[in-house]
N, C-alpha and C positions, 0 to 999 in steps of 0.2 A: 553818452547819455543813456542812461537807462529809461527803458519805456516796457509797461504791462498793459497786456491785450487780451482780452480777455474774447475766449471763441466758445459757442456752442460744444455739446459734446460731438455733436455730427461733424462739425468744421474739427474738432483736434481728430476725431478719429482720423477725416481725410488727410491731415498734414501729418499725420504717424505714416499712415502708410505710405504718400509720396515723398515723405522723407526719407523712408527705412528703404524705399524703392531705389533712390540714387545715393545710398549709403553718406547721408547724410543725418545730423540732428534735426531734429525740430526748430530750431533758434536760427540756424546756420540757411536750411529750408527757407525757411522765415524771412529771413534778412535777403535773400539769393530772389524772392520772387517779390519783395519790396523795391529791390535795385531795377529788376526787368522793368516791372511798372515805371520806374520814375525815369527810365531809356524810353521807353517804349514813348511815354508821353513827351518828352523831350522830342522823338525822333517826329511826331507828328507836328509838333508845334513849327519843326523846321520846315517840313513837307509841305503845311499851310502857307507859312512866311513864301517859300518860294513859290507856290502856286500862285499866290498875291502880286508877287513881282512879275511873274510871266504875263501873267491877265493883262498887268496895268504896261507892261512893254509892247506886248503881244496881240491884243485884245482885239483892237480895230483889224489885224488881216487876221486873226481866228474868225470872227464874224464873216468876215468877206468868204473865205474859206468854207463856212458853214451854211452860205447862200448859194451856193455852186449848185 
């Protein structure tokens, strides 16, 4: 699917230079730190979920623990 993004001149100067940095395109850049983000949020969403799950397994002797 094609999609147009339109960036400041300040934002394309930046994505020139860290493109041309890791000998990459613009597009290619682009897409490369569009994926991280959607890992990166993904990876948090898990980190929550299981912090969730510990609290609610765990919770009562974390407390107790935390009264010491």
């Amino acid at each position: 699917m094609a999609m147009t993004v339109r960036f400041t001149d300040e934002e394309t100067e930046a994505l020139r230079a860290a493109a041309e940095a890791e000998g990459l395109s613009m597009n290619d850049y682009a897409r490369r730190a569009v994926r991280e983000q959607i890992s990166r949020r993904a990876h948090k969403a898990k980190v929550v979920a299981s912090a969730e799950r510990g609290a609610a397994l765990y919770g009562e002797a974390l407390e107790r623990l935390g009264s010491l």
